[in-house]
C-alpha atoms as an extended CHARMM CRD file, in Angstrom:
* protein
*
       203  EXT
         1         1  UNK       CA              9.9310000000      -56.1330000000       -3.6940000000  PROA      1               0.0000000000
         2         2  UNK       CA              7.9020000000      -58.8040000000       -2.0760000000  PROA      2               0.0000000000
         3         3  UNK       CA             10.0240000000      -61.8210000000       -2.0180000000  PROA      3               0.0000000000
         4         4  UNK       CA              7.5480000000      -64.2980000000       -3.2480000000  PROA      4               0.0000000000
         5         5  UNK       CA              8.3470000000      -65.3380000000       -6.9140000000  PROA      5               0.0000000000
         6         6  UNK       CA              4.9380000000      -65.9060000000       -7.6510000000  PROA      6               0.0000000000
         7         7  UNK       CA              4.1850000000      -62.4560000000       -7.4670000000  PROA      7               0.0000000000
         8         8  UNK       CA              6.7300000000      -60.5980000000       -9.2300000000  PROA      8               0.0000000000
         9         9  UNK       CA              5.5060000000      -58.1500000000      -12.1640000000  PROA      9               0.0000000000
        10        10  UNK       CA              8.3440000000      -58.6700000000      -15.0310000000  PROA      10              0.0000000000
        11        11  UNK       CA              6.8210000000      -57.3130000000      -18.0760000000  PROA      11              0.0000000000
        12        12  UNK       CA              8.1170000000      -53.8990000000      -19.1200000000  PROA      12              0.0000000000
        13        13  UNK       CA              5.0470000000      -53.2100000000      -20.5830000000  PROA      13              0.0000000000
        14        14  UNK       CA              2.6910000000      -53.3920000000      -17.4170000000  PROA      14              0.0000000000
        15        15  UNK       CA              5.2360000000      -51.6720000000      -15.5650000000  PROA      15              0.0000000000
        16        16  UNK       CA              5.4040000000      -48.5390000000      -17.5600000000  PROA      16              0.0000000000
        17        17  UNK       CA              1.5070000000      -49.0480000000      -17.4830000000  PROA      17              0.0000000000
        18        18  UNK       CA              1.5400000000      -48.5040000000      -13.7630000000  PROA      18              0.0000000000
        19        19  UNK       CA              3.9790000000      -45.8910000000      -13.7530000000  PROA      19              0.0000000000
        20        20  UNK       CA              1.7870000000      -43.7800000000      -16.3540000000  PROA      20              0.0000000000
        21        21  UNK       CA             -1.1910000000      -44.2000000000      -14.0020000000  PROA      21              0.0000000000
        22        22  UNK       CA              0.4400000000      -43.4520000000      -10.5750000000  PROA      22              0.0000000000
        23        23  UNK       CA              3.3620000000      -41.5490000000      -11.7720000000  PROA      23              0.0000000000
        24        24  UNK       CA              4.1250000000      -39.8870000000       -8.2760000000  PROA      24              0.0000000000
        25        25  UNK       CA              6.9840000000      -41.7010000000       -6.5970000000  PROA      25              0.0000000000
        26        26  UNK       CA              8.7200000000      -42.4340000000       -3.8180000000  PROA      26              0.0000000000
        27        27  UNK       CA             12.2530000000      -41.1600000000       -4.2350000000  PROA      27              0.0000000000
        28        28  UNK       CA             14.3980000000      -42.6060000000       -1.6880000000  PROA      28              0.0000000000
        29        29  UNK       CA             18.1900000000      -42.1160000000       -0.8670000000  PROA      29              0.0000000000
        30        30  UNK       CA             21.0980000000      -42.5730000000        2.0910000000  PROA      30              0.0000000000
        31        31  UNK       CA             22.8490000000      -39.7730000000        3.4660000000  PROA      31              0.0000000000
        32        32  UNK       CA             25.2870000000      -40.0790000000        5.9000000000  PROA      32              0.0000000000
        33        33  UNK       CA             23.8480000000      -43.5780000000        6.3150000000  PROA      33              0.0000000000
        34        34  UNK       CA             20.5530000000      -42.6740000000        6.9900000000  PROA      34              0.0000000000
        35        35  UNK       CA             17.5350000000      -42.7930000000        4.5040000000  PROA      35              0.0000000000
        36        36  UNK       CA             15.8590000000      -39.9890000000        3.2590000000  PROA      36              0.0000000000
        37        37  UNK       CA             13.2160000000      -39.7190000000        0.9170000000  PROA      37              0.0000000000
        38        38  UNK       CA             11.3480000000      -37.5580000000       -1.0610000000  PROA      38              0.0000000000
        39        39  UNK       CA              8.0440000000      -37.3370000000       -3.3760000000  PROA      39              0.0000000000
        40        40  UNK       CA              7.7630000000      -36.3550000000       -7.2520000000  PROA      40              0.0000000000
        41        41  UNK       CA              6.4120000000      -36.8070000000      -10.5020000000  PROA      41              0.0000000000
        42        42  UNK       CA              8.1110000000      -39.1840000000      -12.4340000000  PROA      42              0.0000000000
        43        43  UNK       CA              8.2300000000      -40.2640000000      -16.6980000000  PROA      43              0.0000000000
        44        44  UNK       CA              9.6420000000      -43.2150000000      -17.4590000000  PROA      44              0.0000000000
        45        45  UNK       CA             10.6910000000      -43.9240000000      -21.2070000000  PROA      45              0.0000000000
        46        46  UNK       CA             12.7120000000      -47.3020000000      -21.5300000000  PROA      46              0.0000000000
        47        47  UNK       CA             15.5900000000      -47.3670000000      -19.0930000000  PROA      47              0.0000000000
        48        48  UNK       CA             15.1320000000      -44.1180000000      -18.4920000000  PROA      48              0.0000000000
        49        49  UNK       CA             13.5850000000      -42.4320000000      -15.8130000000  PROA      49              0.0000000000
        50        50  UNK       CA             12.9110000000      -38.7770000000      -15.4790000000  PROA      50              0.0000000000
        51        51  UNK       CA             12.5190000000      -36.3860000000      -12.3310000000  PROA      51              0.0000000000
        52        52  UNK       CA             13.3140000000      -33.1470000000      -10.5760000000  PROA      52              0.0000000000
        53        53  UNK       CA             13.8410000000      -32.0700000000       -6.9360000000  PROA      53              0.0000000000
        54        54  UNK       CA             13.9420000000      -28.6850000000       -4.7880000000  PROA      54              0.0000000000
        55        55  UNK       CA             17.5420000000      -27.8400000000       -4.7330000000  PROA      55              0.0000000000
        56        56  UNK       CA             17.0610000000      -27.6550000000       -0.9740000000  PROA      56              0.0000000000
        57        57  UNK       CA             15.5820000000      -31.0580000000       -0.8100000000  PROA      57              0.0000000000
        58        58  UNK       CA             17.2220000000      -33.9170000000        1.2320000000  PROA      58              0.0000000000
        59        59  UNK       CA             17.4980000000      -35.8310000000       -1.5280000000  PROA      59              0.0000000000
        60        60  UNK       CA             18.9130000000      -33.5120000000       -4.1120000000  PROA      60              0.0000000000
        61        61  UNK       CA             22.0580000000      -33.4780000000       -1.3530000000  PROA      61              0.0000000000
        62        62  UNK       CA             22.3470000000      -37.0810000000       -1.2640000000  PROA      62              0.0000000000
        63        63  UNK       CA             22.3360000000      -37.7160000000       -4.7640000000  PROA      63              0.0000000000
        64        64  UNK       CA             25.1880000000      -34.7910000000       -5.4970000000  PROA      64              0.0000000000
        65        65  UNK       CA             26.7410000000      -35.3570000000       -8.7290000000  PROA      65              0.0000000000
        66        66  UNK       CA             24.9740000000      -38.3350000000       -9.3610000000  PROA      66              0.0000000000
        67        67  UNK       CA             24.2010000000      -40.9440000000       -6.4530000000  PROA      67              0.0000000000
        68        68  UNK       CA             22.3870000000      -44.1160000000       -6.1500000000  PROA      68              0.0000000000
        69        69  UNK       CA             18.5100000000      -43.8780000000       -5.9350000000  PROA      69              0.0000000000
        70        70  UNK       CA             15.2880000000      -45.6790000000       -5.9780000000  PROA      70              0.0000000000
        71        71  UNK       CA             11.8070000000      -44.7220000000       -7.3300000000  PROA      71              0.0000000000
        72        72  UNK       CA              9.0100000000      -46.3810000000       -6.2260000000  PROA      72              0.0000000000
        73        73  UNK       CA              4.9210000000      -46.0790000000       -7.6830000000  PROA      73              0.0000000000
        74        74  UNK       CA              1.9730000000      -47.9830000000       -5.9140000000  PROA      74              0.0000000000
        75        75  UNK       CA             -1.3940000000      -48.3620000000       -7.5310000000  PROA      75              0.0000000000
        76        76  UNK       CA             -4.4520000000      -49.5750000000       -6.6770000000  PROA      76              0.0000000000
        77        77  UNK       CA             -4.7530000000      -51.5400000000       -3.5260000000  PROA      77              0.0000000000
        78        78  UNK       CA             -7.1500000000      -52.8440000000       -0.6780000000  PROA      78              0.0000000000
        79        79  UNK       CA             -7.3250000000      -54.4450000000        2.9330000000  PROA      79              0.0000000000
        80        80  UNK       CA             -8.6350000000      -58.1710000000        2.4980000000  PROA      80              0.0000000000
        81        81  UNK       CA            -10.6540000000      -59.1320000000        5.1930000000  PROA      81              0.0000000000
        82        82  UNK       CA            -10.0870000000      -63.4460000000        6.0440000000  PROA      82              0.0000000000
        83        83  UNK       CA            -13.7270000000      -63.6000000000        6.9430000000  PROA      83              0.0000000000
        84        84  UNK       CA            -13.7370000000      -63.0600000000        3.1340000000  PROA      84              0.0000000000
        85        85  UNK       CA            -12.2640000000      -66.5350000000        2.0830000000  PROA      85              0.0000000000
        86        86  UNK       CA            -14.6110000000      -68.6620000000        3.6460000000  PROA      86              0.0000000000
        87        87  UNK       CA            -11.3450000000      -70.5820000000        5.1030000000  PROA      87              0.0000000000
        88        88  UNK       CA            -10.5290000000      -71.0190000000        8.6150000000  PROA      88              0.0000000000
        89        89  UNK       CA             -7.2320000000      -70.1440000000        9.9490000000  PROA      89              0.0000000000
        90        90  UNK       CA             -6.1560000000      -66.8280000000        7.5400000000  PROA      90              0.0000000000
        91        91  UNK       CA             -4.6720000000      -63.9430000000        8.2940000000  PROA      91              0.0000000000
        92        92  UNK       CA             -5.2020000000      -60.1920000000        7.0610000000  PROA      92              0.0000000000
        93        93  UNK       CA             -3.5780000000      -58.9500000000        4.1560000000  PROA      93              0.0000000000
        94        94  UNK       CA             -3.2390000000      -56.3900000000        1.9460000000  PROA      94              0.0000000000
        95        95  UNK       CA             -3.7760000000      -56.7570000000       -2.4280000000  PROA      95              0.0000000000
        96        96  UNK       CA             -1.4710000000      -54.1000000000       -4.1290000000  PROA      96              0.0000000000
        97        97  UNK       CA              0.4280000000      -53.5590000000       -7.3540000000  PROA      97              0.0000000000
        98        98  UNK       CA              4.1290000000      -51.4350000000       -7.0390000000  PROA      98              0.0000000000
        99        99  UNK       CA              6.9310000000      -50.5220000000       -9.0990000000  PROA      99              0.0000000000
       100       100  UNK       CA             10.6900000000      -50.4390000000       -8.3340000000  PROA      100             0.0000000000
       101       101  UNK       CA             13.0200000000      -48.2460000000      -10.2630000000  PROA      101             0.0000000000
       102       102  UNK       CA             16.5270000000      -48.1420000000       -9.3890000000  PROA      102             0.0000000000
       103       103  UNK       CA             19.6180000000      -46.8300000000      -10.7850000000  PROA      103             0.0000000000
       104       104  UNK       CA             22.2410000000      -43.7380000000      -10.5050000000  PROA      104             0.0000000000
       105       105  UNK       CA             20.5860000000      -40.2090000000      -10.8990000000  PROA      105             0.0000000000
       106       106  UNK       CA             22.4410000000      -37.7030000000      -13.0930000000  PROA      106             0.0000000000
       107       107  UNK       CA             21.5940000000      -34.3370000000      -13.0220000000  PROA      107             0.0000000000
       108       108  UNK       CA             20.3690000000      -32.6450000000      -16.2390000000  PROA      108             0.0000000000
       109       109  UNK       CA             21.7150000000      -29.0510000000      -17.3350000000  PROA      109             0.0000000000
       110       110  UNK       CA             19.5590000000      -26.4420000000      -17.7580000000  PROA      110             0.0000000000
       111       111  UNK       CA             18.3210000000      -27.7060000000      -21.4350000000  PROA      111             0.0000000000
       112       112  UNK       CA             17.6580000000      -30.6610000000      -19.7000000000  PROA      112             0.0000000000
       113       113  UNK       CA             15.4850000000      -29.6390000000      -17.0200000000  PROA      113             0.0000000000
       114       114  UNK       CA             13.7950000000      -27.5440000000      -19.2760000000  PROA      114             0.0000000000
       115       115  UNK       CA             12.7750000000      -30.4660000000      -21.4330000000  PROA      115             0.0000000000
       116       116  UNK       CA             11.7710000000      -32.1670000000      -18.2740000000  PROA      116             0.0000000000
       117       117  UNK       CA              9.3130000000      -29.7300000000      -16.9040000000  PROA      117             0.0000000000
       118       118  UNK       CA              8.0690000000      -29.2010000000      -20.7340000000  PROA      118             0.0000000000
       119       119  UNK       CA              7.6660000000      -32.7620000000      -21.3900000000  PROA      119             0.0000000000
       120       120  UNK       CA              5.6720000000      -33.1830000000      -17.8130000000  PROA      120             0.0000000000
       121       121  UNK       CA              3.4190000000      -30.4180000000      -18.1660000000  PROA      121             0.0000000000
       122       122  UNK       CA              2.7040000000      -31.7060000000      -21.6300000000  PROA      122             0.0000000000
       123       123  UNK       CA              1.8140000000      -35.0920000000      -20.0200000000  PROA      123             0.0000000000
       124       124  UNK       CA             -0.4960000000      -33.9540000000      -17.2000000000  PROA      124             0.0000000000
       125       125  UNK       CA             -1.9420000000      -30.7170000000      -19.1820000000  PROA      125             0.0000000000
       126       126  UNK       CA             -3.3690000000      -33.5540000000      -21.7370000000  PROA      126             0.0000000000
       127       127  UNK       CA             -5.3970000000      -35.2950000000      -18.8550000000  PROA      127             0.0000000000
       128       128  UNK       CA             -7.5350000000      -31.9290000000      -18.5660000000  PROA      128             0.0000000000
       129       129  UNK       CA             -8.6520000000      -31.8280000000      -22.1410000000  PROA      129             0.0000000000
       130       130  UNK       CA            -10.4450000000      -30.1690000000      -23.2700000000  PROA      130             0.0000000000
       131       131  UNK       CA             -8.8300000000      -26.9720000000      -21.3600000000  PROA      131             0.0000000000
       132       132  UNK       CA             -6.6760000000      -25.3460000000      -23.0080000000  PROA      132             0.0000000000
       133       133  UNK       CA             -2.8800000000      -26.7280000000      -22.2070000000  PROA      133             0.0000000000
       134       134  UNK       CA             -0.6080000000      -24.6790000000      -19.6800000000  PROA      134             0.0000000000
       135       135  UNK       CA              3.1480000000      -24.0570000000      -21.1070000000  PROA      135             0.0000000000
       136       136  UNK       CA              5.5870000000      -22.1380000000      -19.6160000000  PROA      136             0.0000000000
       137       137  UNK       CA              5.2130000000      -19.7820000000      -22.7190000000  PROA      137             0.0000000000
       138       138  UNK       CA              2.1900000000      -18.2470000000      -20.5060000000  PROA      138             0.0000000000
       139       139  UNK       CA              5.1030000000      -17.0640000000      -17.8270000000  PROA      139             0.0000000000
       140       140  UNK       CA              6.4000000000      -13.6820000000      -17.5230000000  PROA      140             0.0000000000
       141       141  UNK       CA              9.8870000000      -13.0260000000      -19.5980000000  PROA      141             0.0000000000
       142       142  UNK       CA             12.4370000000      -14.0830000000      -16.9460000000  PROA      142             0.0000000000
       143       143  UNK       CA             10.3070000000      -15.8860000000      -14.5680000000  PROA      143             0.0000000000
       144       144  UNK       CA             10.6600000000      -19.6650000000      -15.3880000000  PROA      144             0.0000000000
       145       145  UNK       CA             14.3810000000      -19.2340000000      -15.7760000000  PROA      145             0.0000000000
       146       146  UNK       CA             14.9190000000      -17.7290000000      -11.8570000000  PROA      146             0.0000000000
       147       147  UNK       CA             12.1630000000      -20.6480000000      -10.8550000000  PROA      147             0.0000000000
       148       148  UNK       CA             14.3940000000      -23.4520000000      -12.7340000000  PROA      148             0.0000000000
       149       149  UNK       CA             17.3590000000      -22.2690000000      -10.5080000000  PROA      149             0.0000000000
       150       150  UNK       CA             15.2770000000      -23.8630000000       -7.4170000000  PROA      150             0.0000000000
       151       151  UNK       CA             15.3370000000      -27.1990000000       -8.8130000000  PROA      151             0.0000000000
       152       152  UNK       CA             17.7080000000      -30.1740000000       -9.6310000000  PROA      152             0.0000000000
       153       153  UNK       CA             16.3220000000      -32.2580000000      -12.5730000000  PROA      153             0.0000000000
       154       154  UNK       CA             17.8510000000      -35.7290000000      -13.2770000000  PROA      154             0.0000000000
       155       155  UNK       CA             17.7040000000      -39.0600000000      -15.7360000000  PROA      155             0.0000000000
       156       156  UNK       CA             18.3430000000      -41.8330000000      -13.9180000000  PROA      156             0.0000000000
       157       157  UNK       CA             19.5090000000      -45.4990000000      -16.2150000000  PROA      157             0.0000000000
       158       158  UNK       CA             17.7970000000      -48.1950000000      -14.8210000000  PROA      158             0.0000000000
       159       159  UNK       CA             19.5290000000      -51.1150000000      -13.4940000000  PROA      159             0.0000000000
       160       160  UNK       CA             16.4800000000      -52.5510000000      -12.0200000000  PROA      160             0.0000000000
       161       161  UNK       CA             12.6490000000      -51.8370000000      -12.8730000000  PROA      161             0.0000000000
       162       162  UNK       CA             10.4010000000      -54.5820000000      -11.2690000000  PROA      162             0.0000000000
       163       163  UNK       CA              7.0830000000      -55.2670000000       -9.6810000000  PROA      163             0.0000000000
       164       164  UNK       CA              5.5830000000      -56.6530000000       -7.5630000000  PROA      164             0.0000000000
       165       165  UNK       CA              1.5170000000      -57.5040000000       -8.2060000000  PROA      165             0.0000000000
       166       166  UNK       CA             -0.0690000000      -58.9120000000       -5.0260000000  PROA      166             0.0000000000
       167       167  UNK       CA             -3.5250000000      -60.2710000000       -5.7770000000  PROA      167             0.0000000000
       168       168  UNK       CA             -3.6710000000      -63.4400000000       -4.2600000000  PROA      168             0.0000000000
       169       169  UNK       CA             -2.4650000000      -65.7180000000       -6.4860000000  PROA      169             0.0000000000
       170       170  UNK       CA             -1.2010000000      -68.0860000000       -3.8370000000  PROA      170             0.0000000000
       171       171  UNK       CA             -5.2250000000      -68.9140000000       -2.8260000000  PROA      171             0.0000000000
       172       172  UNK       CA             -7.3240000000      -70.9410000000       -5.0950000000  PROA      172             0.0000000000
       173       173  UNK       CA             -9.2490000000      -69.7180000000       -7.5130000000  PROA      173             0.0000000000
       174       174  UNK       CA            -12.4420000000      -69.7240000000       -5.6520000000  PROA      174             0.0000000000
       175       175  UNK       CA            -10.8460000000      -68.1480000000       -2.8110000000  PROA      175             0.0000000000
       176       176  UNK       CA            -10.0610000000      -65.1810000000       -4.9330000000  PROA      176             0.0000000000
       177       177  UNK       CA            -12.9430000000      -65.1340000000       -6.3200000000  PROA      177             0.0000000000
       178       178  UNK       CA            -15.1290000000      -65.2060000000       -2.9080000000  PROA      178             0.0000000000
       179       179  UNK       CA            -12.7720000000      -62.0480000000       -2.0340000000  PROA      179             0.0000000000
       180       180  UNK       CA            -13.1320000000      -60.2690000000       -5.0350000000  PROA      180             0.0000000000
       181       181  UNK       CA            -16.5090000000      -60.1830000000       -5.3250000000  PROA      181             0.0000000000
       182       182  UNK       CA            -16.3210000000      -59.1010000000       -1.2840000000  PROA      182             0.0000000000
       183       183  UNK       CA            -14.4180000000      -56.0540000000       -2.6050000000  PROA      183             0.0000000000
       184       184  UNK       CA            -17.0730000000      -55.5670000000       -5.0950000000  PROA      184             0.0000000000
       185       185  UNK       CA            -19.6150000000      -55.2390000000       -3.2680000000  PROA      185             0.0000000000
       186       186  UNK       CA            -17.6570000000      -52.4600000000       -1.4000000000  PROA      186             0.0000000000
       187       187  UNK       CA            -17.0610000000      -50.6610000000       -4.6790000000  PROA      187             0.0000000000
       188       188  UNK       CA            -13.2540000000      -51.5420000000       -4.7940000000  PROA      188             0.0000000000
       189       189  UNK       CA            -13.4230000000      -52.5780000000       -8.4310000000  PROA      189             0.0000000000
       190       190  UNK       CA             -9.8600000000      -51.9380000000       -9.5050000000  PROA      190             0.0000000000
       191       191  UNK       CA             -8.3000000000      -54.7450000000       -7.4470000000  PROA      191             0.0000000000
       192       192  UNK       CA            -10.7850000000      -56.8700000000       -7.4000000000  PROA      192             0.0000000000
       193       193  UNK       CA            -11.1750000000      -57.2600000000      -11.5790000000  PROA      193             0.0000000000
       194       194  UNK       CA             -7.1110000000      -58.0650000000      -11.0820000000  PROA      194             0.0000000000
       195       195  UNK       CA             -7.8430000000      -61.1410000000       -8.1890000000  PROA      195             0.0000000000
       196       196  UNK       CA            -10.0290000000      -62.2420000000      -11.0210000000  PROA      196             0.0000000000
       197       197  UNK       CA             -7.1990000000      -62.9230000000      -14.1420000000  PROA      197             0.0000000000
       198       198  UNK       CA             -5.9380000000      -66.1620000000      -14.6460000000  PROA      198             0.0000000000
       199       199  UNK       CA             -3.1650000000      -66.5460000000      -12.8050000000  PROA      199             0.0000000000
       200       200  UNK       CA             -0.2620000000      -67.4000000000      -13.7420000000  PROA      200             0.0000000000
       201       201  UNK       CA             -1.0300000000      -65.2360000000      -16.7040000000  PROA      201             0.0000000000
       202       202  UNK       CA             -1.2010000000      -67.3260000000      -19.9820000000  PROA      202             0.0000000000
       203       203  UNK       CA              2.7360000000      -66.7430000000      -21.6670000000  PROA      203             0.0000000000
């Protein structure tokens, strides 16, 4: 995460936000010292965080019977120009919002998995409303069980879930505001509504 306290993201409600809206990750992992990494769907409940892999994935063989991983989501983000701040002497930078996820992944059994890939298509199918939803029920006999033989699913408990929410809190208010409304005139409305909270945000 970006090392600046000032921009941290601590509340576990905005982070599950974020990882609702942008829920494919970043799955990253070491194998034999080297990082490898990997991208999926993700649902996180709680401390829990939900995936699965191709059994042939790089990943999948680092984790083994349950290895150290991280997930990470990005959202909405955009390039801020310093001709924008109407202050000499700045630099480029770039507004985003992330989350970290981090724990040990533990593979799921079958039952597992199969609530997994029930639970996600559940999730997604919902967003296409008002088609009718996709279950695996609409397989062939025997086909979603040889598919689910491909795949690793796991449930990793978080030890760390934080974020980071970079919006240029560290400029005055004006500043923002001048580069906000720069973004808005772009049609980059996402970020720049954020640069325009009070920040810090009232407790």
């Amino acid at each position: 995460m970006h090392p600046a306290p000032l921009l941290r993201q601590t509340d576990p409600a905005a982070l599950a936000d974020l990882v609702a809206r942008y829920p494919l990750a970043l799955i990253a992992a070491v194998a034999d010292g080297r990082p490898v990494v990997a991208h999926a769907p993700v649902l996180l409940a709680g401390n829990s965080l939900r995936f699965h892999l191709s059994r042939n994935n790089a990943v999948t063989a680092a984790l083994g019977a349950g290895g150290p991983v991280v997930a990470v989501v990005t959202g909405p983000s955009a390039y801020i120009s310093p001709d924008w701040y109407g202050q000499p002497d700045q630099v480029p930078t770039w507004n985003y919002l992330s989350v970290e996820m981090g724990g040990l992944a533990v593979p799921l059994d079958d039952d597992g998995a199969t609530r997994l890939l029930d639970d996600l298509s559940a999730v997604f199918e919902q967003t296409l409303a008002p088609k009718p939803a996709w279950t695996r029920h609409k397989m062939a006999p025997g086909i979603f069980e040889r598919l689910l033989r491909g795949i690793v699913a796991y449930d990793v408990r978080l030890d760390r879930l934080e974020g980071t929410w970079k919006l240029g809190q560290n400029k005055p208010a004006e500043v923002r505001e001048a580069a906000a409304g720069a973004l808005e005139a772009l049609g980059e409305t996402r970020i720049s509504a954020l640069m325009r909270a009070d920040w810090p945000p009232a407790s």
